[in-house]
Structures are given as structure tokens and as C-alpha cells.
MARBA-673910 format. One record per atom (N, C-alpha, C): atom name; residue in three letters; x, y, z; residue number from 0. Coordinates in nm, 4 decimals. Layout:
N
(rec "CA" "Ala" (X Y Z) NUM) ...
//
This chain:
62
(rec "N" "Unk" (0.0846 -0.1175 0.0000) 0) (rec "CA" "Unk" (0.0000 0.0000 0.0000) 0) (rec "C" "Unk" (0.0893 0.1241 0.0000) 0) (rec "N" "Unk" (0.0277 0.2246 -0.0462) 1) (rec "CA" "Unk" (0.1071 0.3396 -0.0271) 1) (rec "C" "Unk" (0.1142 0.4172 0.0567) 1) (rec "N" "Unk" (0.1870 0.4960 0.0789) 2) (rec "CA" "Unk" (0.2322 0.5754 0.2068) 2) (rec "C" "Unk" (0.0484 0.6922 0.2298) 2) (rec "N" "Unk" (0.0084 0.7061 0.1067) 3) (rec "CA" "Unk" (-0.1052 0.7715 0.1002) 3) (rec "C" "Unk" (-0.2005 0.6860 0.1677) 3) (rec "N" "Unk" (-0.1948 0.5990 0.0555) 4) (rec "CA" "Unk" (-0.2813 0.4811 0.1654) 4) (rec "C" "Unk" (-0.3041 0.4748 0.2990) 4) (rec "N" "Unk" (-0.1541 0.4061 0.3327) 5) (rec "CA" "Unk" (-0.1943 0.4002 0.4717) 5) (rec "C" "Unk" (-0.1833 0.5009 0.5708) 5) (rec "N" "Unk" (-0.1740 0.6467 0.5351) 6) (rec "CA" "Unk" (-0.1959 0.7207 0.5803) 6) (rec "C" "Unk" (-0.3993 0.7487 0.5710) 6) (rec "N" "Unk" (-0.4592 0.7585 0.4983) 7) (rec "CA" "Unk" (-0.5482 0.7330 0.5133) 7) (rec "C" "Unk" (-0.6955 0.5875 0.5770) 7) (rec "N" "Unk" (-0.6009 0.4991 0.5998) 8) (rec "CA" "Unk" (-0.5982 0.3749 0.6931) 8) (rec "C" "Unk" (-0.6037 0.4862 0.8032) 8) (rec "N" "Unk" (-0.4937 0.5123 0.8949) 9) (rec "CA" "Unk" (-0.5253 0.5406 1.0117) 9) (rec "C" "Unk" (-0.5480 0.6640 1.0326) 9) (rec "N" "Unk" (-0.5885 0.7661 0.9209) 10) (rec "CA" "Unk" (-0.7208 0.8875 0.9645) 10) (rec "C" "Unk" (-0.8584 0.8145 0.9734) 10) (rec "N" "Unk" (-0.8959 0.7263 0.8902) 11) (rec "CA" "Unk" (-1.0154 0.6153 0.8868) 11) (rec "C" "Unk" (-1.0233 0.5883 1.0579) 11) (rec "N" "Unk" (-0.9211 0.5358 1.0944) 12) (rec "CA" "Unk" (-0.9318 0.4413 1.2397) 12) (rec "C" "Unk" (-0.9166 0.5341 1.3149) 12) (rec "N" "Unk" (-0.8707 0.6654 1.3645) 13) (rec "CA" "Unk" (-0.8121 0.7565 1.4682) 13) (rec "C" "Unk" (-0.9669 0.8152 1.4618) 13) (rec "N" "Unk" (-1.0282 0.8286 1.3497) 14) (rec "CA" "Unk" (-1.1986 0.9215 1.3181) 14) (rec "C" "Unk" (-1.2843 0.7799 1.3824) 14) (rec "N" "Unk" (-1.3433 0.6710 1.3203) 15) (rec "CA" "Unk" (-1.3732 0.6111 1.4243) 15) (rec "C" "Unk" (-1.3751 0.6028 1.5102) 15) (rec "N" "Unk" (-1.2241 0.5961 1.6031) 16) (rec "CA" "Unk" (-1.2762 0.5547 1.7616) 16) (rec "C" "Unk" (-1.3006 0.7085 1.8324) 16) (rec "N" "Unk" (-1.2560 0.8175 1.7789) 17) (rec "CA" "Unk" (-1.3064 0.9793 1.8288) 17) (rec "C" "Unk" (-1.4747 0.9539 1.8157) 17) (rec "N" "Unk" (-1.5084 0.8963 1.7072) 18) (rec "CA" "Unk" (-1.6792 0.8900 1.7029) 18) (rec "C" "Unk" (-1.7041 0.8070 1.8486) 18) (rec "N" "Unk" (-1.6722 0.7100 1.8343) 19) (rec "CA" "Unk" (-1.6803 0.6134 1.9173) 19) (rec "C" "Unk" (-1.6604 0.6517 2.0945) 19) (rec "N" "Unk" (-1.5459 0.7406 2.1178) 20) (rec "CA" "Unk" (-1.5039 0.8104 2.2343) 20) (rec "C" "Unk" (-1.6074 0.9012 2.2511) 20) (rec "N" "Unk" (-1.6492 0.9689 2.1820) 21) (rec "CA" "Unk" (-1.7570 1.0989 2.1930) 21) (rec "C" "Unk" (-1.8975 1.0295 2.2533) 21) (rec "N" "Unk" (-1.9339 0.9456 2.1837) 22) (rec "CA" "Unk" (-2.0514 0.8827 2.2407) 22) (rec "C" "Unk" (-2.0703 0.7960 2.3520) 22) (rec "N" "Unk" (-1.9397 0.7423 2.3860) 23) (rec "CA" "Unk" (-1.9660 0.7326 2.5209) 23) (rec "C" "Unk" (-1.9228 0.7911 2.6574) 23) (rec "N" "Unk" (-1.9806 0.7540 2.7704) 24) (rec "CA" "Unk" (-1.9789 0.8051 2.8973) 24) (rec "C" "Unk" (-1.9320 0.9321 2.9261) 24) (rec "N" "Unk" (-2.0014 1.0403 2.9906) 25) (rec "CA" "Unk" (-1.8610 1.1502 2.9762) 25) (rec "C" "Unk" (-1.7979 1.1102 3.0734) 25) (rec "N" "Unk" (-1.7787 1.0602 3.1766) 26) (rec "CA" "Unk" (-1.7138 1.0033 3.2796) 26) (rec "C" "Unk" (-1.5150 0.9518 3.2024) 26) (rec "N" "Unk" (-1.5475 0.9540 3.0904) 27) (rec "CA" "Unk" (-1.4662 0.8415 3.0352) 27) (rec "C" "Unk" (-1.3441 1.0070 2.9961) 27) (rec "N" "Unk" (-1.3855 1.0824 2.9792) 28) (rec "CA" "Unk" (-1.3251 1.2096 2.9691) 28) (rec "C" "Unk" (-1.2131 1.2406 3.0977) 28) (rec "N" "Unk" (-1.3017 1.2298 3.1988) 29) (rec "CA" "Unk" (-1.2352 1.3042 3.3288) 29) (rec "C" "Unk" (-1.1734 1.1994 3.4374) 29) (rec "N" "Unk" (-1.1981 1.0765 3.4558) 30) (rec "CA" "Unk" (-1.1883 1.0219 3.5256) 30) (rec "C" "Unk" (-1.0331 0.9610 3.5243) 30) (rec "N" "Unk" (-0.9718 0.9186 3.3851) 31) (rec "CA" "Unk" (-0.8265 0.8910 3.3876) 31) (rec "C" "Unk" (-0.7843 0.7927 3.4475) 31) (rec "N" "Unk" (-0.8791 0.6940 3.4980) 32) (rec "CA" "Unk" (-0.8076 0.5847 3.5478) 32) (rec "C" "Unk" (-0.7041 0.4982 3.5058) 32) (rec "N" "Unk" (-0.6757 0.5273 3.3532) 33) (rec "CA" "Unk" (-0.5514 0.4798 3.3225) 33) (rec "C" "Unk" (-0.4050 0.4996 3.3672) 33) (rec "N" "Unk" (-0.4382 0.6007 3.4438) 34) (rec "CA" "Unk" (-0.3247 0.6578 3.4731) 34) (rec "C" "Unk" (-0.3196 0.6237 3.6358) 34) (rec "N" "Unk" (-0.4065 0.5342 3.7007) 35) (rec "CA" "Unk" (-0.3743 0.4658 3.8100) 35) (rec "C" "Unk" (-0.2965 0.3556 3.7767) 35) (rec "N" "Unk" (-0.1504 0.3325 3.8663) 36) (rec "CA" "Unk" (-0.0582 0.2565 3.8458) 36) (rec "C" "Unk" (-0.1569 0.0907 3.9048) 36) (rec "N" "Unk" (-0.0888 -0.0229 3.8476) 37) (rec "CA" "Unk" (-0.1508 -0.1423 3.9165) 37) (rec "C" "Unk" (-0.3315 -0.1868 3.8618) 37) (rec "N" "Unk" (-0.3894 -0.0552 3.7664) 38) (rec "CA" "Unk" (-0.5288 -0.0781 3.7527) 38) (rec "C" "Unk" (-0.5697 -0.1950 3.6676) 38) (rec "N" "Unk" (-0.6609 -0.2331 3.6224) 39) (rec "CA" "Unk" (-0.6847 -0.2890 3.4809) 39) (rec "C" "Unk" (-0.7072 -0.2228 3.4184) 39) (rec "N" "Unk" (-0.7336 -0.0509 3.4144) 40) (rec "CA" "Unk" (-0.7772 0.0149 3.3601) 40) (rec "C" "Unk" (-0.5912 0.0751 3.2370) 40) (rec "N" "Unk" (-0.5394 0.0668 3.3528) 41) (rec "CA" "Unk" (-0.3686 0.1223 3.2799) 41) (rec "C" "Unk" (-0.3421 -0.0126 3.2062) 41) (rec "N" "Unk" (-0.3682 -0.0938 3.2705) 42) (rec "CA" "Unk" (-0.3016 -0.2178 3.1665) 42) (rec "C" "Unk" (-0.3802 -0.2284 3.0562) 42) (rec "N" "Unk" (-0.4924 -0.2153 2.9987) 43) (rec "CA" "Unk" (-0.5711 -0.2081 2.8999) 43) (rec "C" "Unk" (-0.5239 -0.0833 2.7816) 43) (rec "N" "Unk" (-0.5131 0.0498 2.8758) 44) (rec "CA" "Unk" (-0.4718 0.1160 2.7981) 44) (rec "C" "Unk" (-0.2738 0.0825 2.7308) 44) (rec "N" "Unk" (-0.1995 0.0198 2.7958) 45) (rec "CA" "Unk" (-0.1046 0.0092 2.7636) 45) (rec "C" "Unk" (-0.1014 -0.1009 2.6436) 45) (rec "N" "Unk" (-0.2055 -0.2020 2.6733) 46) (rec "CA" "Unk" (-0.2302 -0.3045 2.5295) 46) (rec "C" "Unk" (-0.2693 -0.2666 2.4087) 46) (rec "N" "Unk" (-0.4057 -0.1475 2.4509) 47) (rec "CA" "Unk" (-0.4064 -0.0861 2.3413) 47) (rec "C" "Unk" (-0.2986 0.0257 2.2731) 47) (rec "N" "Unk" (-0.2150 0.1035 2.3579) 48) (rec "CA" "Unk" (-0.1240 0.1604 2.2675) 48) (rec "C" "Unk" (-0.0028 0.0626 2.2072) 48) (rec "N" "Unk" (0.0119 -0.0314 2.2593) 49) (rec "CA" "Unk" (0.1185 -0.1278 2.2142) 49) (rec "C" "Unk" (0.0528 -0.1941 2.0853) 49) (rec "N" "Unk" (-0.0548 -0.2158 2.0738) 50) (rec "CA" "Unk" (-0.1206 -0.2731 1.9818) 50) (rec "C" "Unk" (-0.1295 -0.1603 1.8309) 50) (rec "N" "Unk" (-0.1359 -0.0198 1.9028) 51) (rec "CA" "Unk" (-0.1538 0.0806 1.8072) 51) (rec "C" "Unk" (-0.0407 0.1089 1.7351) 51) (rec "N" "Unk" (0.0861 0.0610 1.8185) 52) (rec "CA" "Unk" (0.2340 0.0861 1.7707) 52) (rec "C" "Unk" (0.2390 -0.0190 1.6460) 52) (rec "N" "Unk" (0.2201 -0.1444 1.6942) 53) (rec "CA" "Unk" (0.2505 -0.2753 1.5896) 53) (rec "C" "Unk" (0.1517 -0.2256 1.4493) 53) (rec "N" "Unk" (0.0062 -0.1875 1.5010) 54) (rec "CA" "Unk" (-0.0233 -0.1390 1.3693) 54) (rec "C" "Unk" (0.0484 -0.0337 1.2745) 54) (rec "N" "Unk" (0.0897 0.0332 1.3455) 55) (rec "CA" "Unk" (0.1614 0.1721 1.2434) 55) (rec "C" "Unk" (0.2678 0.0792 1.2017) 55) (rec "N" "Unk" (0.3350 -0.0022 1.2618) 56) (rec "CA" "Unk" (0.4729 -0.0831 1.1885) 56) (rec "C" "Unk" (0.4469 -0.1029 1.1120) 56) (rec "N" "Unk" (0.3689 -0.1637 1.1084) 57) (rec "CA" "Unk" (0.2599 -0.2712 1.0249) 57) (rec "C" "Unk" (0.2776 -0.2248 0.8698) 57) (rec "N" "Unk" (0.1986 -0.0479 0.8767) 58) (rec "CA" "Unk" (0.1867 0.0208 0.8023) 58) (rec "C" "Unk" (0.2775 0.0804 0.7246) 58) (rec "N" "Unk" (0.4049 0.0904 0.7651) 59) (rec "CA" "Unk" (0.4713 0.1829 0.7707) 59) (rec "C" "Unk" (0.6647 0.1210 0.7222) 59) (rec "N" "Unk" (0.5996 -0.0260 0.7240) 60) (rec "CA" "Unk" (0.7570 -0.1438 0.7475) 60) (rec "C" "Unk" (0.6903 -0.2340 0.5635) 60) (rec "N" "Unk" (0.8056 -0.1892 0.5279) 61) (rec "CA" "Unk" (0.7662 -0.2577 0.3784) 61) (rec "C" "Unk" (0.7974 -0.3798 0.3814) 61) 
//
């Protein structure tokens, strides 16, 4: 794919989950529990950015 491409791949996916973030909870805004050390809430978020990294490789690694 091309660099255009998959640059438009992950404006596609970054616009999704903003839709997706917006509609739920506002709680989910302020509360930050990811950022409690030891949570399930931080370890979730750390899978998902690790997961977000391998995708851009993904994208990005010919």
C-alpha cells in the first residue's frame, strides 16, 4: 500500500474511535483511570497503545 494509503488507513481508524469516544460516557473524559498505576484500567490502555504501535509498523515497514 502506499504511504497515502496508509496514511489514510489510520485517519479512517483515529476518526472512528473519536466517534466512538464521543458517544460514550462523559465520565470516560475526566476520570483517567488509566493513569492509576496497578489498575486494569492502565493495563488495557497500555495493550491498546502497544497494539496501536505494531499497527503503524505494520503500516509503515515494507
Amino acid at each position: 500500500m502506499s504511504a497515502e494509503g496508509n496514511l489514510a488507513v489510520l485517519l479512517e481508524r483515529r476518526d472512528r474511535i473519536r466517534d466512538w469516544l464521543a458517544r460514550q460516557t462523559e465520565h470516560t473524559t475526566f476520570e483517567q483511570k488509566h493513569l492509576d498505576a496497578g489498575t486494569p484500567e492502565q493495563t488495557y490502555w497500555h495493550h491498546g497503545y502497544q497494539s496501536a504501535l505494531d499497527d503503524m509498523l505494520k503500516l509503515l515497514t515494507p
